[in-house]
N, C-alpha and C positions, 0 to 999 in steps of 0.2 A: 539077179543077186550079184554073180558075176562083174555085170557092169557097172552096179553100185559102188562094188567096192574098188575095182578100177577109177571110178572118177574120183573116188575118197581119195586114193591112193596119189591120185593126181592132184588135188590141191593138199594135200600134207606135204607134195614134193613141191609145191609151187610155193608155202607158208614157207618152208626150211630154207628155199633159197632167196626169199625176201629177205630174213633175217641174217644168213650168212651175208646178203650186201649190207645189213645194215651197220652186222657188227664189225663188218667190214671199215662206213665209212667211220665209226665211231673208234677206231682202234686209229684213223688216219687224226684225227681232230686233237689238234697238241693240248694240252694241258693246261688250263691256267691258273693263277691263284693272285690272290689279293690282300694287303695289310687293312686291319681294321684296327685303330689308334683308340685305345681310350687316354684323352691326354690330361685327365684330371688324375688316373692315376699314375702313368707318368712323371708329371710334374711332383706330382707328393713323394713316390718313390725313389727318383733319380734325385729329386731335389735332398730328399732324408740324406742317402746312400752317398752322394760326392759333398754334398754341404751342408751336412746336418741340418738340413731344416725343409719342413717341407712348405716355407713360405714362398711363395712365385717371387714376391717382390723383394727376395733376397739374393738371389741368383738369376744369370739369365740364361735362358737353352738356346741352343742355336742347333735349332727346328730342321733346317736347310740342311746341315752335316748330320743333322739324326738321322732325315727320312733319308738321306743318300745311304747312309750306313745301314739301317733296316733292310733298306730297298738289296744290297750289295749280300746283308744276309740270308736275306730270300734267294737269291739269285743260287748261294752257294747251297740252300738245304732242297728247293725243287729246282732240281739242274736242269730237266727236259720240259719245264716248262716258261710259260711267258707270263710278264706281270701286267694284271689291269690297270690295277692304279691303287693309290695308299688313300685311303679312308680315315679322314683327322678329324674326331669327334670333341667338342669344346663349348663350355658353355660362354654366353654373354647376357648382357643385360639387355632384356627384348630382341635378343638375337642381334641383334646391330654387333658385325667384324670390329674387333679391335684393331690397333695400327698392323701387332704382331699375326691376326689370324688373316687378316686379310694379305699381308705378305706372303703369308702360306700358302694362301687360297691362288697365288701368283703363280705357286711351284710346279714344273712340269709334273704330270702321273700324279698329280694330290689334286682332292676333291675334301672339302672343308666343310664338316655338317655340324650347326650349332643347336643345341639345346637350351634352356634360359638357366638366370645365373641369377640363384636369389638374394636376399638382403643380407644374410649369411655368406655367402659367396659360395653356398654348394649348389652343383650343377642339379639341373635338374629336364627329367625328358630325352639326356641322353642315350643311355640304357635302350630305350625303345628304339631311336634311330641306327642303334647299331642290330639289332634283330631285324626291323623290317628291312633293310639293307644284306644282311646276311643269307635273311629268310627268300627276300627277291632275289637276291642272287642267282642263289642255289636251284632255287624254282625252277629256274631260266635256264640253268646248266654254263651261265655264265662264266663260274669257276667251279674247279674242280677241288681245290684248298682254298684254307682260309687262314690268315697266322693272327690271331688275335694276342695283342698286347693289352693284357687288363685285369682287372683283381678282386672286379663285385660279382656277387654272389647273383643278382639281377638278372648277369649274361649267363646262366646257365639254362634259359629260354631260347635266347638266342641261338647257343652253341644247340640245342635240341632240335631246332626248327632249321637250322639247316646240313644235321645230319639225316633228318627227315624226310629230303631232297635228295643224299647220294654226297653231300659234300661233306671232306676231312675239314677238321675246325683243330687247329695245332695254337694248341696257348703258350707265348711268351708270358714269362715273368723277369721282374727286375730283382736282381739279389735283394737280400735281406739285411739289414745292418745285426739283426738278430728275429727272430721267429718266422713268422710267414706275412704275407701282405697280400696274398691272393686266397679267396676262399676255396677252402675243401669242399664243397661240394662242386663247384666251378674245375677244381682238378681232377675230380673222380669224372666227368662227364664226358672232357674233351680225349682227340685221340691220339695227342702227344704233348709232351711237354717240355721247355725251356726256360732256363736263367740265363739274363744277360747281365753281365757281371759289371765291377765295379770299372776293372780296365776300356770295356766296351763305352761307359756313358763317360768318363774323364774328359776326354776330348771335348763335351758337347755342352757340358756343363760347368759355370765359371761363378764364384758367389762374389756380389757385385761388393765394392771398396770404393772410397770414396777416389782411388785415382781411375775405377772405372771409368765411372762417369765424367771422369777431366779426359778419357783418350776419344769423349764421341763429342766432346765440344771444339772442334776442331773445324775447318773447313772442311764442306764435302766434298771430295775430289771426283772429277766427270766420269763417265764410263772408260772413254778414251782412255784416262788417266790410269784408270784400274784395269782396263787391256793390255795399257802397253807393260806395267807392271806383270803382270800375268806374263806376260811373253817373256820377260826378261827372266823369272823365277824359272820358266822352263827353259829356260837356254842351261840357266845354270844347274840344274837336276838332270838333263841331258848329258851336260859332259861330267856330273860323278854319278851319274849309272849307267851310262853306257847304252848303245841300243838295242841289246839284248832284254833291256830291261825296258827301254819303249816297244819293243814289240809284242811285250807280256801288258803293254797296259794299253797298247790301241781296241784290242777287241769291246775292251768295255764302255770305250766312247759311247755317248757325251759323260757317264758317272765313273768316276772317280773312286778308289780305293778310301773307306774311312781315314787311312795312315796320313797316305798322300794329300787329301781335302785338307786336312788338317794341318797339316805343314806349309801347304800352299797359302792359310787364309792368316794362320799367325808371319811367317816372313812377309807377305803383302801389307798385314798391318803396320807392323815394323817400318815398310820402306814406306809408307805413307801416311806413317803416323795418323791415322785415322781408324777411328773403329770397326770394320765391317758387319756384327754382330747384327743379325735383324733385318740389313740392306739388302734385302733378294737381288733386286736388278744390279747392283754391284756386286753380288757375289757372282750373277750369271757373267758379269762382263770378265771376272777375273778367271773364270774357267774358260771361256770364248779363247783370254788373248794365251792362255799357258796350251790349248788343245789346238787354237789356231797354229803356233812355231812347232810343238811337234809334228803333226800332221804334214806341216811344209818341209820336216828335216828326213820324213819316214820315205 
């Protein structure tokens, strides 16, 4: 009897210290979390909220300064952790990229998953792609948050299935020009909640005028052209802020403070009278040539 429960004794001391290695390695393994985009609500919210309207083809987003600005707000609410990547959920007609989603689909950290987009022009099928994504995720231990930007009542499956796994689901919301725009039961469900206000989407949303469209009929200027531009803007934001102020903004390299993208992409259009809105690969060359001169002045 004696030795029975000696050997019991033995492997309850040999179970306890598998687990203390394990909670071990699991306390080492950083955190991650990941943006999951519903952009039809989105577009209808930020569009209502900065330009009265939530017609797409009255305004344009400029998707590129959102996901950075997102991305930047992540950064600041899970500080010890690292980001997967932004999940931009959008319908089309047969799934075939539009000019703009396939631009996206260009964007570092964005992965671009389409649903169909019917004769009405409501999405449809997305909903499920942001659950099985959520729900894999979390399965997987892939992340550990989730910051959902979105406002059907559909993703409260979602938000279920991958707290069902162990992972936090933190719902953004877009302010309200008045009531709500995200379902209550969708709020009751997740494990924190946000409004991103009116000051946040300004920058990103522009409702298009007929001299809009006169500033993108212009020549398009080379990458070169929008590097050295880039470089020149940061010479000049170098000498009025000083390098106290470049050494608060290298650690964020290659992204950019929403304040600063934004100032950086209106003065380049200015000096180049051309429109950048929409042009990924010139917007990348214009952060290249403004991160390239500081980096070489740091």
């Amino acid at each position: 009897m004696n030795d029975d429960l000696a050997a019991l004794g033995a492997r309850i001391d040999r179970t306890n210290e598998l687990l203390q290695r394990m909670l071990a390695e699991v306390a080492k393994t950083p955190s991650t979390h990941a943006i999951f985009v519903d952009a039809g609500y989105l577009y209808a919210a930020a569009g209502r909220l900065v330009a009265g309207t939530e017609d797409r083809r009255a305004f344009d987003l400029d998707a590129e300064g959102l996901i950075d600005a997102l991305i930047d707000r992540a950064r600041q609410i899970f500080a010890d952790s690292r980001l997967l990547r932004v999940y931009w959920y959008d319908g089309a007609r047969r799934r075939i990229h539009t000019a703009e989603q396939q631009s996206i689909a260009e964007l570092p950290d964005v992965k671009v998953r389409l649903g169909n987009l019917n004769a009405n022009n409501q999405q449809k099928g997305v909903d499920s792609l942001i659950r099985s994504d959520l729900e894999s995720l979390a399965r997987h231990r892939a992340i550990s948050d989730a910051a959902l930007l979105g406002g059907d009542e559909d993703l409260v499956s979602a938000v279920e299935a991958a707290q069902g796994y162990g992972a936090r689901v933190h719902l953004w919301g877009i302010e309200a020009p008045e009531g709500r725009n995200q379902a209550e039961p969708l709020l009751w469900e997740v494990d924190s909640q946000r409004t991103l206000d009116l000051e946040f989407f300004k920058p990103y949303v522009t409702r298009r005028t007929a001299a809009a469209y006169e500033a993108t009929a212009g020549t398009r200027p080379t990458r070169e052209d929008v590097r050295f531009v880039g470089a020149q803007i940061a010479a000049k934001w170098l000498a009025s802020r000083g390098r106290e102020a470049l050494v608060e903004l290298l650690p964020g390299h290659p992204y950019l403070p929403g304040s600063v993208d934004q100032d950086l992409l209106v003065e380049a259009e200015g000096l180049l009278q051309y429109s950048l809105r929409g042009q990924a690969d010139l917007r990348r060359a214009l952060r290249d040539g403004f991160w390239d001169h500081l980096q070489a002045q740091y």
